[in-house]
Each structure stands twice: as C-alpha cells, then as structure tokens.
C-alpha positions as CSV (number, residue, x, y, z in Angstrom):
1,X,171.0,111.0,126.1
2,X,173.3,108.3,127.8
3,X,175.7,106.9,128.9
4,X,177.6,109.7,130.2
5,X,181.6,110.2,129.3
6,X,184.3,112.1,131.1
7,X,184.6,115.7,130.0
8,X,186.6,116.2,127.4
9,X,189.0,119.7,126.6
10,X,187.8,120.6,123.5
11,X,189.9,123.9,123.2
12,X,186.5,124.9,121.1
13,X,184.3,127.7,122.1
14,X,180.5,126.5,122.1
15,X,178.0,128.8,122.6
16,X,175.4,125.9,122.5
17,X,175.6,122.1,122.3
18,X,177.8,120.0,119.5
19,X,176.4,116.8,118.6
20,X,178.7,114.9,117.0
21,X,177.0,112.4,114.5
22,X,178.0,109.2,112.4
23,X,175.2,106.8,110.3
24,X,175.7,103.5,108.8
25,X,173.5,102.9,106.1
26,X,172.0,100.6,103.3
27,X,173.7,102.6,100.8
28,X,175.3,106.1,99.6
29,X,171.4,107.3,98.8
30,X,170.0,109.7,101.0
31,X,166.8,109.2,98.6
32,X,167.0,105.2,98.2
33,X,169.1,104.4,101.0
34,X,168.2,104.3,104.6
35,X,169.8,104.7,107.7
36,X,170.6,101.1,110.3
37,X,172.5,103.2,112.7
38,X,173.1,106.1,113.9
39,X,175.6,107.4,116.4
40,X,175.8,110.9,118.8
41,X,178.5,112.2,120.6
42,X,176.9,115.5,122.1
43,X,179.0,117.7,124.0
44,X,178.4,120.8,126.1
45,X,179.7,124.2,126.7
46,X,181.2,122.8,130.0
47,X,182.8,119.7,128.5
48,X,180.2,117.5,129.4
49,X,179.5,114.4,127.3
50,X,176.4,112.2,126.7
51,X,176.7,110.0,124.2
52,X,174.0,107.6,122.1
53,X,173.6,104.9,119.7
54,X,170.3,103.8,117.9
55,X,169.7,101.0,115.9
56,X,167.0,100.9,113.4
57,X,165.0,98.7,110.9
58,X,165.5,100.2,107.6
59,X,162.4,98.2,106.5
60,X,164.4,97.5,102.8
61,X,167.2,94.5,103.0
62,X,170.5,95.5,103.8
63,X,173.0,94.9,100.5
64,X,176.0,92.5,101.2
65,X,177.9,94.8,100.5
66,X,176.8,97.3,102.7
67,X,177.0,94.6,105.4
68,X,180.8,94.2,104.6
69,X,181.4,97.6,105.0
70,X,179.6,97.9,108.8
71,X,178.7,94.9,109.8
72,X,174.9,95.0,110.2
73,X,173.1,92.5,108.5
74,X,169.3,92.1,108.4
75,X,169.1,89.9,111.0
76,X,171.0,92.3,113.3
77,X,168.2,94.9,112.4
78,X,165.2,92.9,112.2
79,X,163.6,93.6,115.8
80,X,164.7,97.4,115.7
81,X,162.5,100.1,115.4
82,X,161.8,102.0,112.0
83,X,163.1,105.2,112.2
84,X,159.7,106.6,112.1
85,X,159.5,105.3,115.7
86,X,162.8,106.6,116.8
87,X,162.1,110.4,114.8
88,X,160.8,112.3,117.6
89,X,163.8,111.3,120.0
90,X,166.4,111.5,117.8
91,X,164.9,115.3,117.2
92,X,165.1,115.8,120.7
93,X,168.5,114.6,121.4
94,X,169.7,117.0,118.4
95,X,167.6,120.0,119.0
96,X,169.1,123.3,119.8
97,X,173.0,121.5,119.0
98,X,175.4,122.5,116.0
99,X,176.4,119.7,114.2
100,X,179.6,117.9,113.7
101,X,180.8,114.6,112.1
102,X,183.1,113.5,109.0
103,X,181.9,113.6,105.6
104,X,178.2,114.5,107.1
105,X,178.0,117.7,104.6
106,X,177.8,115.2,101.5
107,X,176.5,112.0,103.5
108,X,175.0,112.0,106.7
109,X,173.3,115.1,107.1
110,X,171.1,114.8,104.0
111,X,170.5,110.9,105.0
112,X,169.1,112.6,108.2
113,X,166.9,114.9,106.5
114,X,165.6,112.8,104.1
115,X,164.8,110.1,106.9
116,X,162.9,113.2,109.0
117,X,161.2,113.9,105.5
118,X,159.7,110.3,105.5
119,X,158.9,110.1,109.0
120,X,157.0,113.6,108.4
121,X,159.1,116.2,110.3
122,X,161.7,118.5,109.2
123,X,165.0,118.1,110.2
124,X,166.3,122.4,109.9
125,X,169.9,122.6,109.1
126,X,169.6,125.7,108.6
127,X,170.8,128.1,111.4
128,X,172.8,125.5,113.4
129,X,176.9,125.4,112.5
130,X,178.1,122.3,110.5
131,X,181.9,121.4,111.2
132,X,182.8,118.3,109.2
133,X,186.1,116.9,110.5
134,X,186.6,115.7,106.7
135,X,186.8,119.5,105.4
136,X,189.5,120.5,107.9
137,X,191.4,117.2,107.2
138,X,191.1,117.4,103.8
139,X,192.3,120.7,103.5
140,X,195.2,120.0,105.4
141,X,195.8,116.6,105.0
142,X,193.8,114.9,102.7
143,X,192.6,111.4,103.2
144,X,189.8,109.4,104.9
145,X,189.2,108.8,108.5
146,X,191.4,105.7,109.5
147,X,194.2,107.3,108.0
148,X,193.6,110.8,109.8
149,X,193.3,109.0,112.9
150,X,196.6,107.6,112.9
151,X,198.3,111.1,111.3
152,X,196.4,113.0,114.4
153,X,196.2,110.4,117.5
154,X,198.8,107.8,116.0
155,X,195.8,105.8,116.7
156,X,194.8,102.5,114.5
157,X,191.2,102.6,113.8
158,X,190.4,98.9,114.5
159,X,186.7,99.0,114.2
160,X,186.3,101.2,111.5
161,X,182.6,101.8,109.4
162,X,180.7,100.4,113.4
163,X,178.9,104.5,114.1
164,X,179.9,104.3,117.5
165,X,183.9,103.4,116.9
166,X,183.8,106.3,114.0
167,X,182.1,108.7,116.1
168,X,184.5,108.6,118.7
169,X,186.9,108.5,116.0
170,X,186.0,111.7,114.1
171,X,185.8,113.4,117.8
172,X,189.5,112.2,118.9
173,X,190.6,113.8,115.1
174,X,188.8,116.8,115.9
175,X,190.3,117.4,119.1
176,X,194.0,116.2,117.7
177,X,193.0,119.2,115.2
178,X,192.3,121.7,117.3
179,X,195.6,121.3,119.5
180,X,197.8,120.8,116.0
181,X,196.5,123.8,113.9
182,X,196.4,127.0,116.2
183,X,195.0,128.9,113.5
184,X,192.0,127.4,113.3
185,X,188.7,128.9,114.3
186,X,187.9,128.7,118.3
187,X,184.4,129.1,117.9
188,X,181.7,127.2,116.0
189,X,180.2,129.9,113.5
190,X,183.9,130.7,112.6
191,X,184.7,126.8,112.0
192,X,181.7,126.4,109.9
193,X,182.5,128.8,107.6
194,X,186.0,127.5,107.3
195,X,184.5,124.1,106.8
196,X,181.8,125.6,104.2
197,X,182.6,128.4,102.4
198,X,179.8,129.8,100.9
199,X,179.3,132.1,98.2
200,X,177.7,134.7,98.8
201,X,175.5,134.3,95.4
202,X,174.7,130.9,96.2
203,X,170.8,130.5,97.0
204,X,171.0,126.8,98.6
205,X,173.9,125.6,100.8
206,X,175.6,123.9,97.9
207,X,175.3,126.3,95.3
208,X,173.2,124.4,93.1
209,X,171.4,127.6,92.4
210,X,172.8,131.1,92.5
211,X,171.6,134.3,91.9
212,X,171.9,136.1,88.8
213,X,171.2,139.8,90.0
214,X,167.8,139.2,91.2
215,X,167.0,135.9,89.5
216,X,167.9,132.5,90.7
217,X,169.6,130.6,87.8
218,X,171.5,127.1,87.5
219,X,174.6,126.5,88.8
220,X,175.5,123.1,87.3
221,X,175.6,121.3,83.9
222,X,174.4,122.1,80.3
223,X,171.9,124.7,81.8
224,X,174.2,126.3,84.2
225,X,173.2,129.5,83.6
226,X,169.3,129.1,82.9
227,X,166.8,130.9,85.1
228,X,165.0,128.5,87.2
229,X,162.0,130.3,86.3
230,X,162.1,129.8,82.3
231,X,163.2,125.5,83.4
232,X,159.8,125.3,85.6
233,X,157.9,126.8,82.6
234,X,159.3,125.3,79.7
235,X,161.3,122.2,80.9
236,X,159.0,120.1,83.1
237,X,160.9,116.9,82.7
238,X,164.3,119.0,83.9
239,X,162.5,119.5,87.2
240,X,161.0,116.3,87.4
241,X,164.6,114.6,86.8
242,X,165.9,117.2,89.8
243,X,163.4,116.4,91.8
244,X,164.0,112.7,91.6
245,X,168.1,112.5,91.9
246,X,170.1,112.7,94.9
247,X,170.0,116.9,95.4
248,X,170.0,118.0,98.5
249,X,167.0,118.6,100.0
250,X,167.7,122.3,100.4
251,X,167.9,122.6,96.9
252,X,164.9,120.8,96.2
253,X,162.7,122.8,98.5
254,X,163.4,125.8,96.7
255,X,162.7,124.0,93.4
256,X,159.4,123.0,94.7
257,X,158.3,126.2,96.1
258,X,159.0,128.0,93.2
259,X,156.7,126.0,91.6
260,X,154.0,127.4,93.7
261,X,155.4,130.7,93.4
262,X,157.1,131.0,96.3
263,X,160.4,132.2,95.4
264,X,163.2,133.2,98.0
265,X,164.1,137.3,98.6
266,X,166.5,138.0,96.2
267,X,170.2,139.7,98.8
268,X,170.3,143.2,99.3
C-alpha cells in the first residue's frame, strides 16, 4: 500500500496491523448496493502508516442522491475497475489487519463482505478485532462524524462523505479518543469488545440467533423464540425472506448451512 504517512502515536497497543477503512457507496444495501470507493488507512505496530484509495465501477448507476452525498457520479466511475478486478488486492492489503473505521459494524464491513461474496472469495471477519470509532463516540458522545471531529480535534470536517477525507477523519477521532478517555482499552481485543459487546448466547455476531440451551433459536420479531430448526422445516418462505433481506452475512451462513445440516457446536 501507498503513499506512505508520518508515524502517528496511537497510544494503542497492536499486536498486528489496523486498517482503518471507509466506503462510499451506491446506497445503504450491502445486498443491492455497491461499493465506488473505498479508503485504507493501515497502521503498524511501530506507527508506521501506508495509506490507499481505490476507485471502482459499481457496474449499476450511481443514484443522485448518492452522488450528493459523496460526490462520485457515473462518469467519475466509468473507466474504473469492477471490484471483481480490484478483490484480490484489496484482500491483500487487509490480510492479517484488525479492522477499524466508523459505523463499519452496521455499514461498511458487511458492504465489504458482500462485495468479496460476488467477486467469489470470502472476506473472514471472524477472528480479526473490529473497533468502530462510532461505538466509542456514541457511547460517550453521541453523534455523527463531523460533529465528533470538531468535539475531539476542534476540527471542521470540510470534505465530509469523500473515503479518503472520512478516513483520516475517523483516525484523527480515534486518536483524540484515546488521549481524552484514559479508561479506555490499550489494546485491540480489549477495544473490540468494548465496541461489541457480545452475548455470550449469541450464535452470529449480531445476535440474530442465540442459543436456547443447545438449540439455536430466533432472536428477533414475531418468531423470536422459534428454533431455527422447526423455521427451516416448516416455514420455507421465512428463510427464503431472511435470506433475501439485508442480514448480515454471518447470519446468513449459518441459515444456509443449517439447511444442509450443518449446524454450529452448541458452548460448553
């Protein structure tokens, strides 16, 4: 990845990359949206930074209003590459990192693995930390990123919604953060879990599912509650509606494994 930056003091303990991520998109869809660009900060245990911004043909037109919000119209887009082309590189320049950005629990992390999905790899979230700048700001000041920027840096956020400027945005907040609240976490496992606390009877990150003792039952509306077992076998159009709407992908694997009869261990 390049350019290269100037070191930065995070007073963070990494044990392994952070890759700080933002993506502008068609829409809010990770299933019917797609991603136009896509921004990463990654920094290393030493302080190092490399830095990298791709721009991509969606190959669906970009709404007005999406174009409003970011500034990339079609014709910005039209000689990029699809992100199919760009897959195996953005892989690369993510493997082995923990992840970090604002808002990328509910937005750009399952755009990511949904766009990894199409281009036919799979993009693991599992076993890397996740710190979203949002969660730590929400919890201690809640509101969006412009406005956290100027509570933390005193900053004004004049190019807000371009995934470069928001990038190095959500990285100047996390650092303000880290040198404001001294309680916070120093290292990256502990700052995920204070950025996503999970249940321990939760079966997918989001707790769409949980388990019931040793069976995996619905967490969410009218059949919160159900096993997913007796839904596959008796409620195919339930599944089929899952399996179409914007869950996350996590949750959706296990749905579909199930239905080949591959269910998850149930904890100890």
């Amino acid at each position: 990845m390049q350019p290269k930056g100037e070191p930065i003091a995070l007073k963070l303990k990494l044990e392994r990359p952070l890759a700080i991520f933002d993506i502008e998109a068609t829409g809010t869809s990770p299933v019917a949206d797609r991603i136009v660009e896509l921004a990463i900060v990654k920094i290393m245990a030493n302080g190092d930074r490399n830095s990298r911004v791709f721009r991509v043909n969606p190959g669906i037109p970009i709404p007005p209003g999406a174009t409003e919000i970011h500034g990339i119209s079609d014709a910005d887009v039209a000689a990029c590459p699809p992100f199919a082309a760009i897959a195996a590189e953005v892989d690369e320049a993510l493997k082995d990192c923990d992840l970090g950005g604002y808002n990328c629990l509910r937005y750009d992390i399952p755009m990511l693995v949904e766009e990894f999905r199409r281009a036919g790899l799979a993009f693991e979230v599992e076993g890397r930390r996740v710190v979203d700048v949002q969660r730590i700001y929400h919890r201690r000041e809640p509101r969006d990123l412009t406005a956290a920027l100027a509570f933390y840096c005193g900053e004004m956020h004049l190019d807000a919604h371009g995934a470069e400027a928001d990038t190095n945005a959500t990285l100047r907040v996390l650092e303000a953060q880290m040198d404001r609240y001294g309680d916070l976490p120093r290292d990256v496992e502990a700052l995920d879990a204070y950025c996503n606390p999970r249940h321990p009877s939760w079966v997918d990150r989001t707790g769409k599912l949980k388990w019931s003792g040793k069976t995996i039952v619905l967490n969410f509306g009218r059949k919160k509650g159900t096993p997913l077992s007796s839904i596959i076998e008796n409620d195919k159009g339930f599944i089929k509606w899952m399996l179409r709407c914007d869950f996350p992908r996590d949750t959706k694997d296990i749905v579909e494994q199930a239905m080949q009869g591959a269910w998850p261990s149930p904890p100890d």
